[in-house]
N, CA, C and O of each residue as an XYZ file, in Angstrom:
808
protein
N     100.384     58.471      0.406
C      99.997     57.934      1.704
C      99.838     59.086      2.675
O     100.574     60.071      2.745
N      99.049     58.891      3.222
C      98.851     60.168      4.148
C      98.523     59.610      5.507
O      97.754     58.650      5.462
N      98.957     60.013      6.807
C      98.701     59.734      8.241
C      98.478     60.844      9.107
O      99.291     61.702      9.450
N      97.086     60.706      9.470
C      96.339     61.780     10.264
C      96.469     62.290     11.507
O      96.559     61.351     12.298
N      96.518     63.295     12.031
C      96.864     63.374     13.289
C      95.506     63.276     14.251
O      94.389     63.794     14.221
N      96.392     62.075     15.363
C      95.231     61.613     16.424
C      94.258     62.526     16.361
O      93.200     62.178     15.836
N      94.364     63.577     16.762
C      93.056     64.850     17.517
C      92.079     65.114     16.185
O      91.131     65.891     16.303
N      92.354     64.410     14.856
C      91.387     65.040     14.173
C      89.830     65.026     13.929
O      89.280     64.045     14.430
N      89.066     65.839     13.317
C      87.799     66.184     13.751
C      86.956     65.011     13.837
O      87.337     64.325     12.889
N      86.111     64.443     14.377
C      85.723     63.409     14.903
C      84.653     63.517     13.405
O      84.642     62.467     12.762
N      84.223     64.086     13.118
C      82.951     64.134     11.762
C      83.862     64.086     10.611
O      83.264     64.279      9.552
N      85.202     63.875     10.483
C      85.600     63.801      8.916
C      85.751     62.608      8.731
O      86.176     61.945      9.677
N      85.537     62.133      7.814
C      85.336     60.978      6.732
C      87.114     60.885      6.392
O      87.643     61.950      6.075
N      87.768     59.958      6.444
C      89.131     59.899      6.582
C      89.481     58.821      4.679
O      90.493     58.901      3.983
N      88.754     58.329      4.527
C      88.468     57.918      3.186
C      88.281     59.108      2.264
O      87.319     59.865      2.398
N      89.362     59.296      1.167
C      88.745     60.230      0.294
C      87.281     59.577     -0.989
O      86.772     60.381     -1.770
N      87.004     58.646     -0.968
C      85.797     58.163     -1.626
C      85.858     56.606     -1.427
O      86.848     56.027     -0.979
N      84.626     55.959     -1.830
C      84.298     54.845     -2.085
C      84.547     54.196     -0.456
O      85.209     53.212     -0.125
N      83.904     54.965      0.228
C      83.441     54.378      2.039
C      83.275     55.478      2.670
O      82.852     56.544      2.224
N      83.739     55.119      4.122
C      83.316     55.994      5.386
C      84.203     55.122      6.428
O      84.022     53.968      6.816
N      85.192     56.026      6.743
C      85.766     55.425      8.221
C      86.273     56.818      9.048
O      86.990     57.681      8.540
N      85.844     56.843     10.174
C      85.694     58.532     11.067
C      86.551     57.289     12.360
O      86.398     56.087     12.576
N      87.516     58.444     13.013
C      87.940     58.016     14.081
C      87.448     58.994     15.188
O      87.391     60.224     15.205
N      87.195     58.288     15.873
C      86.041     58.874     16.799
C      87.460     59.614     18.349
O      87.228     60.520     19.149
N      88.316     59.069     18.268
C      89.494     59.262     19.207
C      89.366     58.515     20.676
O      88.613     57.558     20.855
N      90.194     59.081     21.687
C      90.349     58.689     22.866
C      88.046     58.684     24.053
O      87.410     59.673     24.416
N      87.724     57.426     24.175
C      87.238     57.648     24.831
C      86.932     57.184     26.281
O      85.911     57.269     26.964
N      87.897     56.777     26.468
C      88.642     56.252     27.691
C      89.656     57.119     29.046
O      90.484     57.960     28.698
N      89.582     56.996     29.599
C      90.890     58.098     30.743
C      92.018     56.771     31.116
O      91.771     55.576     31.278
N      92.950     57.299     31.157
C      94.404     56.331     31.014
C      94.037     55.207     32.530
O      94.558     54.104     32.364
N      93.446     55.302     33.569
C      93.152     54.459     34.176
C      92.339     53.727     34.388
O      92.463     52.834     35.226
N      90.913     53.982     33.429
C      90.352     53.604     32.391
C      90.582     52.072     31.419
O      90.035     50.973     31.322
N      91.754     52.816     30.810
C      92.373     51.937     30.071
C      93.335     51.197     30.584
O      93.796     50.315     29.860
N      93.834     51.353     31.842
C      94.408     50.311     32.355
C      93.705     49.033     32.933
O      94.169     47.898     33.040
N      92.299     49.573     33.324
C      91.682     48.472     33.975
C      90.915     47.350     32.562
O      90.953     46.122     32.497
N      90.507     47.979     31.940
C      90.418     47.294     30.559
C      91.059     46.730     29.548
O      90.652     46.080     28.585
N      92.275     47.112     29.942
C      93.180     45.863     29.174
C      93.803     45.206     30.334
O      94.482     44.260     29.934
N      93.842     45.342     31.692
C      93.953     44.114     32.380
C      93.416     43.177     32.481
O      93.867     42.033     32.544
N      91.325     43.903     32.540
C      90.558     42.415     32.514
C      90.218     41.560     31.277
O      89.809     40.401     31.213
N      90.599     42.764     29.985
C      90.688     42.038     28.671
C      91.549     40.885     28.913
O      91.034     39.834     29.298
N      92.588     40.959     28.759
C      93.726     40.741     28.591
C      93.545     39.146     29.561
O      93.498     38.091     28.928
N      93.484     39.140     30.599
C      93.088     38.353     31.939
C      92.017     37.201     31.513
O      92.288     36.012     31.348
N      90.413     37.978     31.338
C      89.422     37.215     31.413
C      88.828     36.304     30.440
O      88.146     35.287     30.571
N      89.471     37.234     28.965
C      88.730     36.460     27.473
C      89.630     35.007     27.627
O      90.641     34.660     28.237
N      88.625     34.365     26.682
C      88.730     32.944     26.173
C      89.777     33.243     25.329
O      89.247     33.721     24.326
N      91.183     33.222     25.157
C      92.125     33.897     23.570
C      92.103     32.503     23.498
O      92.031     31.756     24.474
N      92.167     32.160     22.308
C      92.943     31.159     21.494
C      94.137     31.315     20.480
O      94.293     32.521     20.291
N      94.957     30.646     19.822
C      95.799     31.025     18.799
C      94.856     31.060     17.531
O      94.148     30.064     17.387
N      94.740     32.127     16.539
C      93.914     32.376     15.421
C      94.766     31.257     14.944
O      95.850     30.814     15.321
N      93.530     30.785     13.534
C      93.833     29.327     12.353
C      93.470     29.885     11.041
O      92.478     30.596     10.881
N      94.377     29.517     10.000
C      93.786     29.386      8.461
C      93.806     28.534      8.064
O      94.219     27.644      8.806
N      93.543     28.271      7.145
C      93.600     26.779      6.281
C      93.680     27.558      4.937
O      92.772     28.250      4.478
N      94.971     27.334      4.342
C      95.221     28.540      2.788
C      95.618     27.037      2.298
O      96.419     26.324      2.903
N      95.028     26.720      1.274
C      95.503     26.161     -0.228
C      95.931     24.562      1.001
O      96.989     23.935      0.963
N      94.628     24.253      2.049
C      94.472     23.143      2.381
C      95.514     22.772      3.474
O      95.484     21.673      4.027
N      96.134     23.414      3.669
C      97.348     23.711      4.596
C      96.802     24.688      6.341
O      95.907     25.534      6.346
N      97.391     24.381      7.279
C      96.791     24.695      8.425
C      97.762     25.512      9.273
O      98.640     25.096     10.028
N      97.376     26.897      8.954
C      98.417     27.728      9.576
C      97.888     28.537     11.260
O      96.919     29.275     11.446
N      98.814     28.110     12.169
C      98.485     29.361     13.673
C      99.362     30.485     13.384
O     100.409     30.557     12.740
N      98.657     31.366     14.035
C      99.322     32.290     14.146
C      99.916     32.900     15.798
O      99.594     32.064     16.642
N     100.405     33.679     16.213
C     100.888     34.170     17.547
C      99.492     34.694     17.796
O      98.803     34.135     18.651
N      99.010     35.748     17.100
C      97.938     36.680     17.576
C      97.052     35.547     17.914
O      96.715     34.548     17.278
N      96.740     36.036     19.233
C      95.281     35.376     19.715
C      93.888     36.175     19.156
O      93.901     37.373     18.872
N      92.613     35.260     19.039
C      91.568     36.017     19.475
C      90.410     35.127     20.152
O      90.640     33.923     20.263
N      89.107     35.666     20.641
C      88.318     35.185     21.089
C      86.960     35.886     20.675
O      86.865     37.111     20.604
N      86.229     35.276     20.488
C      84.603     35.147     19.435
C      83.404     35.254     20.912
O      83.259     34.467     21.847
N      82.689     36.579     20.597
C      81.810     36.257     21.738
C      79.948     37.584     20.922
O      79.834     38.611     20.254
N      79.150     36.741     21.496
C      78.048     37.749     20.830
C      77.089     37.626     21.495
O      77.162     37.438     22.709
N      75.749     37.723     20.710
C      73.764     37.710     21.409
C      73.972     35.889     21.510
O      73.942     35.261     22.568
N      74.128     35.439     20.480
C      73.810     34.100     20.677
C      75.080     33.484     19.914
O      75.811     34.055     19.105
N      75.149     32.145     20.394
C      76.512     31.589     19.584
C      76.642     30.825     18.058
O      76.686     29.692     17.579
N      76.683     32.737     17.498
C      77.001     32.451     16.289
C      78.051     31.918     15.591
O      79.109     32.045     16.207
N      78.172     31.254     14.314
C      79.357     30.756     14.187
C      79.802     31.696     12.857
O      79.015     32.052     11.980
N      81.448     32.061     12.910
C      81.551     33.025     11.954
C      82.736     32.116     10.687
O      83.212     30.995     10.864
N      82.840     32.533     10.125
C      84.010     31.600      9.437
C      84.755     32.869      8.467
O      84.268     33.822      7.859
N      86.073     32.410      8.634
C      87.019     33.223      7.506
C      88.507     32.660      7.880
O      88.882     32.329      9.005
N      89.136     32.633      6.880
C      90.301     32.172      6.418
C      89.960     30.787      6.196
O      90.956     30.078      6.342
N      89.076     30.241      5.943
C      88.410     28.514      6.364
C      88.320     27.950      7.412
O      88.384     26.733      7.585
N      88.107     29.070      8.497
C      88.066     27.748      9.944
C      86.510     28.830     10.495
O      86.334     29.999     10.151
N      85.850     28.249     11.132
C      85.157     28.665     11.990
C      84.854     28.460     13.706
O      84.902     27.341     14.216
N      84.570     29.579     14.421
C      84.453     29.527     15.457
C      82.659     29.971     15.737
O      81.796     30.415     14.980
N      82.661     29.571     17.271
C      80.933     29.901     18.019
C      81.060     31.336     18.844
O      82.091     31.893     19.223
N      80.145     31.614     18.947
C      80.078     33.158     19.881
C      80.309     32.308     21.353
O      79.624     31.349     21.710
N      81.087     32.718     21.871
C      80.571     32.412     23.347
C      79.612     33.634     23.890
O      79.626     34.629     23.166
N      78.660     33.709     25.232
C      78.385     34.569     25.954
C      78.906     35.703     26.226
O      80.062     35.658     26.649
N      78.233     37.107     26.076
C      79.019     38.094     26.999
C      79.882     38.461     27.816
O      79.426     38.793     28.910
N      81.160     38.536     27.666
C      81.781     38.783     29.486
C      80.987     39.975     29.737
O      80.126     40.422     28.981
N      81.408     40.540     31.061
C      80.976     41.289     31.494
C      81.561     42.579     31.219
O      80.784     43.256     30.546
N      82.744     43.227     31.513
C      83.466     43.797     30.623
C      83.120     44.231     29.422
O      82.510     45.299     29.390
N      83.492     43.342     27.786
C      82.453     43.083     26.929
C      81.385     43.767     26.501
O      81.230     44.424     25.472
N      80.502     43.494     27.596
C      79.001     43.892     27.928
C      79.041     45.595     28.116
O      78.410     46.377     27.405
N      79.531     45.801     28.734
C      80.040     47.404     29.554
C      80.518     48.400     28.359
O      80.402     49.618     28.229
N      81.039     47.501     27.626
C      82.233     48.209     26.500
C      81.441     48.386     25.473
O      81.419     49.493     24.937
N      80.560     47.240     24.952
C      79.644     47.216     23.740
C      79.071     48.729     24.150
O      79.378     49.769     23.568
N      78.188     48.611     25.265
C      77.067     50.016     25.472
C      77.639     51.306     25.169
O      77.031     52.153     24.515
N      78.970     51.489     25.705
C      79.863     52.572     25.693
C      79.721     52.873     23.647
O      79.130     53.823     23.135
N      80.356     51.895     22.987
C      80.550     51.739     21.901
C      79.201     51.905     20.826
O      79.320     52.610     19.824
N      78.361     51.438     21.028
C      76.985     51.428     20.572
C      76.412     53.046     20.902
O      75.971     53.782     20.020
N      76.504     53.379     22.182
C      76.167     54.977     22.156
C      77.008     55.870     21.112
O      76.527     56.508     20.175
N      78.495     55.771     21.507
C      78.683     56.701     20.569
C      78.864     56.736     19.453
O      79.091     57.783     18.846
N      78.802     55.548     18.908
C      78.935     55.299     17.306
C      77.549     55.391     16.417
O      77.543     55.576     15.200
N      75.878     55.161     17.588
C      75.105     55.330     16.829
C      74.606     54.588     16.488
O      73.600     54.882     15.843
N      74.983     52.918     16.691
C      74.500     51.873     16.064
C      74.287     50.445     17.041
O      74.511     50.254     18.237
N      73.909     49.811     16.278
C      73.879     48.255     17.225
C      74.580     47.357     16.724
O      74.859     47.196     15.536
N      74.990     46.537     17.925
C      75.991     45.496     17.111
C      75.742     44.438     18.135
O      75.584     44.697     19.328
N      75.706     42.953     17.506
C      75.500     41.325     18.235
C      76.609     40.676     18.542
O      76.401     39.770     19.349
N      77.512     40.771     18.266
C      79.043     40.359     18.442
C      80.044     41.303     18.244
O      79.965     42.440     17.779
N      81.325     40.458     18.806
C      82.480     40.716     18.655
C      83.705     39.673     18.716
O      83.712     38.600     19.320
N      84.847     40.297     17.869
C      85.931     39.717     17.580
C      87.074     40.281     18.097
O      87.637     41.229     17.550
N      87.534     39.658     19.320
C      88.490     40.210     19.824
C      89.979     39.743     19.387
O      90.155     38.583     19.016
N      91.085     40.707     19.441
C      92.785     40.402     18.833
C      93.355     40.491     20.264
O      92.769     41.031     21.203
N      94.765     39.800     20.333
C      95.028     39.739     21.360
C      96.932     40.015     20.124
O      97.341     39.189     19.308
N      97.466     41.077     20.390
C      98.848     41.519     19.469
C      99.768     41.661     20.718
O      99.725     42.638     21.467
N     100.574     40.635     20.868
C     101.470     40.597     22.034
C     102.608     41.713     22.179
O     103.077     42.173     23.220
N     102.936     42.033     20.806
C     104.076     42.659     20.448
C     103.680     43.462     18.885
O     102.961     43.011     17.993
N     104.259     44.503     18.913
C     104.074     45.081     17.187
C     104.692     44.327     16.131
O     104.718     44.814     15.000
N     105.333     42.883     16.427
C     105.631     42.310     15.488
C     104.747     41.181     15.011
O     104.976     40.467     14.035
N     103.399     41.089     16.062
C     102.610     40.148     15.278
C     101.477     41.517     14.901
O     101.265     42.500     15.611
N     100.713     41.109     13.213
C      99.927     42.368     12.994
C      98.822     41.352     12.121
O      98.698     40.163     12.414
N      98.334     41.764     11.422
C      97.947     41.871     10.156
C      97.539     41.944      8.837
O      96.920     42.997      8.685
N      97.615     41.213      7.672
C      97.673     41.421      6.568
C      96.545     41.679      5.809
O      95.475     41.391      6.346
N      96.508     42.215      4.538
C      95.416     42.967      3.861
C      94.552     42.115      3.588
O      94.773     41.046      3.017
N      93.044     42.689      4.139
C      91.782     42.031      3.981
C      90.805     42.802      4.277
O      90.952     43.870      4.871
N      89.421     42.218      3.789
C      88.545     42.927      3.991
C      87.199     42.689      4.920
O      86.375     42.228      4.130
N      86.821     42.750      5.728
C      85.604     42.035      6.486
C      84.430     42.017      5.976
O      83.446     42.682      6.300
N      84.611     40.835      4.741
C      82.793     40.985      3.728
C      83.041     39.809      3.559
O      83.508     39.340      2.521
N      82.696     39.056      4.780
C      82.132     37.528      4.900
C      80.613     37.737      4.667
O      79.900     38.455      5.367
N      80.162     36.926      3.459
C      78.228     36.725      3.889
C      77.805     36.326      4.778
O      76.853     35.631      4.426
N      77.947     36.309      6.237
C      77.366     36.406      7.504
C      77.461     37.634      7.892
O      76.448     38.008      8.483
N      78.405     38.534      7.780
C      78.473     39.911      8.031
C      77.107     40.373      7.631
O      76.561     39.701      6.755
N      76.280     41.678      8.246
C      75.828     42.326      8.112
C      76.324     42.994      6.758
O      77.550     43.105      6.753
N      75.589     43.560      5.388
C      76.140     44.001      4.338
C      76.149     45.652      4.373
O      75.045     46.144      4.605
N      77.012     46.383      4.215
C      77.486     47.290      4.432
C      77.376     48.068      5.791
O      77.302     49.292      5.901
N      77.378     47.247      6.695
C      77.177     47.293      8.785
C      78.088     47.867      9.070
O      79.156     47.823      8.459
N      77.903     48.382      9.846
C      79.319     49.420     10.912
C      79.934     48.468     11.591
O      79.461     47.611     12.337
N      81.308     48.737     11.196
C      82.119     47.883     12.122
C      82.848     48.775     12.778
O      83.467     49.729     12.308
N      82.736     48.365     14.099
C      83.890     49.633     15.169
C      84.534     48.981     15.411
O      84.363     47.763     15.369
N      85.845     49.755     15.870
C      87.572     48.889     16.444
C      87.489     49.785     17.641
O      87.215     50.983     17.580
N      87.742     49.128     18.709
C      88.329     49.652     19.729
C      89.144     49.059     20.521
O      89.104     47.919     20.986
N      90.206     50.246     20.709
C      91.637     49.953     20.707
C      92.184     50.259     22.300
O      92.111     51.383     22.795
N      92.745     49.068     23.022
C      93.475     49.163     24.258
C      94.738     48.415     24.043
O      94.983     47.379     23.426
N      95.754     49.557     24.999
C      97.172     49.158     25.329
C      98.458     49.634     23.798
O      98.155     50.638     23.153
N      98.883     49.380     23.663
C     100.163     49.904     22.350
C      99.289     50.570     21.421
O      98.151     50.164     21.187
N      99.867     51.713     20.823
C      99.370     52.671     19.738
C      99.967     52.130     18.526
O     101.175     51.905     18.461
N      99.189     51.919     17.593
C      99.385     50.880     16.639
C      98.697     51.994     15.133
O      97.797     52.832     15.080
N      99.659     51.448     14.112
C      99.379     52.307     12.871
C      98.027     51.329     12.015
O      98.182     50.109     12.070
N      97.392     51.589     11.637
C      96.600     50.967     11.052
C      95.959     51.720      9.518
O      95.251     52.705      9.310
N      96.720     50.532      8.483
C      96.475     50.991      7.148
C      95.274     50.712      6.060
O      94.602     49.699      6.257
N      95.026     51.352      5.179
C      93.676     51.065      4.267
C      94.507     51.203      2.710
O      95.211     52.146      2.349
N      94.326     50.516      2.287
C      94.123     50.623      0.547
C      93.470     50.488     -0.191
O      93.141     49.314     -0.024
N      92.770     50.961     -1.285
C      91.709     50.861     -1.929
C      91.771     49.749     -2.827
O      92.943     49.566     -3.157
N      90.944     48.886     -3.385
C      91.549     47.932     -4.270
C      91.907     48.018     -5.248
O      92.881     47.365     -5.622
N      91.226     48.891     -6.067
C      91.269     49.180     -7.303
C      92.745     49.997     -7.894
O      93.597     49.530     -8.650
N      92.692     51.375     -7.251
C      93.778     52.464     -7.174
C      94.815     52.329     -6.636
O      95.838     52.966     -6.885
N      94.658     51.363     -5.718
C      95.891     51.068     -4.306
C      96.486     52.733     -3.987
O      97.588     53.281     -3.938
N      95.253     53.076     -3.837
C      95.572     54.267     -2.945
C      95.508     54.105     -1.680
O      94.619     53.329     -1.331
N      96.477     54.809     -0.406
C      96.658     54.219      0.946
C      96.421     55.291      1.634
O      96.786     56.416      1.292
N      95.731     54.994      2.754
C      95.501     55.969      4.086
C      95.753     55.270      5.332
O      95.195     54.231      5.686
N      96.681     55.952      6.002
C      97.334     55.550      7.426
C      96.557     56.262      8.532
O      96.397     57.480      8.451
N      96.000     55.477      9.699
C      95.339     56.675     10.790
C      96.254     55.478     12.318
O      96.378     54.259     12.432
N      96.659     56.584     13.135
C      97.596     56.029     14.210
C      96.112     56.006     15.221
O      95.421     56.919     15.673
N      96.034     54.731     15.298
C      94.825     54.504     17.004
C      95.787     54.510     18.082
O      96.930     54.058     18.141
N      95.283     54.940     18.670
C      95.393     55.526     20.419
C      94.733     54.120     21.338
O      93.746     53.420     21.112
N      95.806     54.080     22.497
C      95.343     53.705     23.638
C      94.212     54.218     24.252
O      94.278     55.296     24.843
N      92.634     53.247     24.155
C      91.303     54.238     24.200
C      90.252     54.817     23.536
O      89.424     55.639     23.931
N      90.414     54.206     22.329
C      90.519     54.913     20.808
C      89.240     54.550     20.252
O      88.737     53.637     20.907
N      88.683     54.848     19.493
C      87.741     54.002     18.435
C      87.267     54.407     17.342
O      86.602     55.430     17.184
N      87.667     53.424     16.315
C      87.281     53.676     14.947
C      86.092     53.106     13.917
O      85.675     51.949     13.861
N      85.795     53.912     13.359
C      84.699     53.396     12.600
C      84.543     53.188     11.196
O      84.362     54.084     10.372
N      84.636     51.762     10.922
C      84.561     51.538      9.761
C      82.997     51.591      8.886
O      82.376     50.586      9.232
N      82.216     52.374      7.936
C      80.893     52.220      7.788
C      80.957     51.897      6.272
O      81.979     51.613      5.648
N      79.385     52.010      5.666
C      79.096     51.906      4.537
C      79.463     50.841      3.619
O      79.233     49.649      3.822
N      80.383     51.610      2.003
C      80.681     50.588      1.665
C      82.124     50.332      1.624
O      82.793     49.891      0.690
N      82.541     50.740      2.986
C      84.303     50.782      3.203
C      84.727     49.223      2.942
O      85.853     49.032      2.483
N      83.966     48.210      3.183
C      85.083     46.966      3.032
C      84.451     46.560      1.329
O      85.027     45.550      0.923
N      83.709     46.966      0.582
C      83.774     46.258     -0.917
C      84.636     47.259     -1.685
O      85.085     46.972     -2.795
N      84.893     48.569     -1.028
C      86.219     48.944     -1.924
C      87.357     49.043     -1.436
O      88.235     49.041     -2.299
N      87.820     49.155     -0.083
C      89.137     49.092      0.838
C      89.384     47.818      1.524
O      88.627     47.048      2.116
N      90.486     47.804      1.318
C      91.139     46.353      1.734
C      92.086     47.316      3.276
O      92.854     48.265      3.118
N      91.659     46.622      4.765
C      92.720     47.484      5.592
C      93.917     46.236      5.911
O      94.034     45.157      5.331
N      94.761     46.808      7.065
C      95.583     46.113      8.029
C      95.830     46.769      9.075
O      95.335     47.781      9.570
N      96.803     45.959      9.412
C      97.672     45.975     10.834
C      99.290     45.830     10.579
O      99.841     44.772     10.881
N      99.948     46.790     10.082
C     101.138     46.907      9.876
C     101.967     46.152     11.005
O     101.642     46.513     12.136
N     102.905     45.244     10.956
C     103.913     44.775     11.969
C     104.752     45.365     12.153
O     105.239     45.806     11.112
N     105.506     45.795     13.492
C     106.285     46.850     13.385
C     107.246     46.195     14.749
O     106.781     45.746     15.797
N     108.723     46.301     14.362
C     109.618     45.979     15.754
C     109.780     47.270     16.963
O     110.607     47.193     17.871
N     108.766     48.534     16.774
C     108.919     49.685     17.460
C     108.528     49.317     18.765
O     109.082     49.637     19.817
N     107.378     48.513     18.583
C     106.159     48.189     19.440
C     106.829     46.988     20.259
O     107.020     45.901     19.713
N     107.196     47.243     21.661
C     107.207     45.820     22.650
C     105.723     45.569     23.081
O     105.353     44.497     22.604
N     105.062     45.983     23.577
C     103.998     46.134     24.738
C     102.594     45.348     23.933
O     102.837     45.148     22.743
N     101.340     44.929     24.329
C     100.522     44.040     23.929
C      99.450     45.141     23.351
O      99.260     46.149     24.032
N      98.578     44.936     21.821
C      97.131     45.972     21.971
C      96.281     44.484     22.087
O      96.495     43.321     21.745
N      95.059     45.323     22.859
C      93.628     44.276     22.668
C      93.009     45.248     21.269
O      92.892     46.471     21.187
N      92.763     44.437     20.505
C      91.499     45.580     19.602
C      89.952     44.435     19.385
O      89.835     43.224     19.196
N      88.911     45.638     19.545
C      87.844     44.639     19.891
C      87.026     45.469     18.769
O      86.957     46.695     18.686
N      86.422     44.508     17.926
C      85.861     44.594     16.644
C      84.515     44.577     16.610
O      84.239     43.634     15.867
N      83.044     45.317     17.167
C      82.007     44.801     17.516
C      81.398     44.926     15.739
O      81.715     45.675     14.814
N      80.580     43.998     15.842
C      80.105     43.792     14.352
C      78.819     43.353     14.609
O      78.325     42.975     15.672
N      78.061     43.506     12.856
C      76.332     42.520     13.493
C      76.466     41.437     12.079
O      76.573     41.858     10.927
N      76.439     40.202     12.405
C      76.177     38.897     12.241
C      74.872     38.671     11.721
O      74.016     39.221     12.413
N      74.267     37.828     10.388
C      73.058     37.516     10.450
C      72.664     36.230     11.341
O      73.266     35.170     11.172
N      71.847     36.333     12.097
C      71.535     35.203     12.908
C      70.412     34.062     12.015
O      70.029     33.024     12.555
């Protein structure tokens, strides 16, 4: 297992094979990031996330809220939700995100982690509505949170610590061979937003 230190080079490939995930680091200024996870935090639609495993109907603590171009509907764990509209915010954040990552994206999936004890568990984002091998970026406000990858096959693991400000990039064919998470941890009091922009087939 290996865990990278924040500052590292923004062009390395943090996957030793079979994907592409580069952490791009802090691109935010700490007051910055205060005003963005206040109006996160404040303005989104959160709901309590739902599964339905083996017909059974589970909530969870972690909130999120579904928003894109048009109101797409996404489905995973068996429940589905609609895009709502842009916030504004949102809107502001995508452009930021889209410049420096290089790419375009129609939605997003926002987390709402009250505490480091709600996180997580291993999965991969290769729903067939997903875009197939599409860039998915994370960007990360409020608690610094460990976030893990394992490969499926090897269960080989790579740890990278996101930053308050942060953003990571998941590309290629990182989710048909890495399974990631969100480790739960009792270190963590304080809330992260992480906002997932992705492209959807419409």
């Amino acid at each position: 297992m290996q865990l990278f230190n924040i500052n590292a080079d923004k062009s390395l490939n943090h996957l030793p094979h079979d994907g592409e995930v580069r952490y791009l680091g802090v691109l935010f200024s700490p007051d910055e990031c205060s005003f963005y996870t206040e109006k996160l935090f404040n303005n989104l639609s959160w709901q309590q996330d739902q599964a339905i495993i083996f017909g059974k109907k589970y909530i969870t603590k972690r909130k999120v809220a579904w928003y894109g171009d048009e109101p797409y509907s996404y489905t995973y764990s068996n429940v589905s939700k609609n895009a709502l509209p842009w916030s504004e915010e949102l809107n502001a954040l995508k452009a930021i995100v889209e410049r420096e990552s290089s790419d375009h994206y129609n939605s997003c999936l926002a987390n709402l982690y009250h505490t480091g004890e709600e996180g997580m568990a291993w999965h991969s984002d290769d729903e067939v509505t997903l875009k197939k091998h599409g860039t998915i970026a994370s960007l990360t406000f409020g608690a610094e949170r460990k976030f893990s990858f394992k490969h499926k096959r090897s269960g080989e693991k790579v740890d990278i610590l996101l930053e308050n400000g942060s953003l990571l990039l998941m590309k290629g064919v990182t989710q048909s061979h890495w399974l990631h998470r969100l480790p739960p941890t009792k270190r963590v009091l304080t809330p992260r937003i992480n906002l997932t922009f992705r492209t959807i087939h419409s």
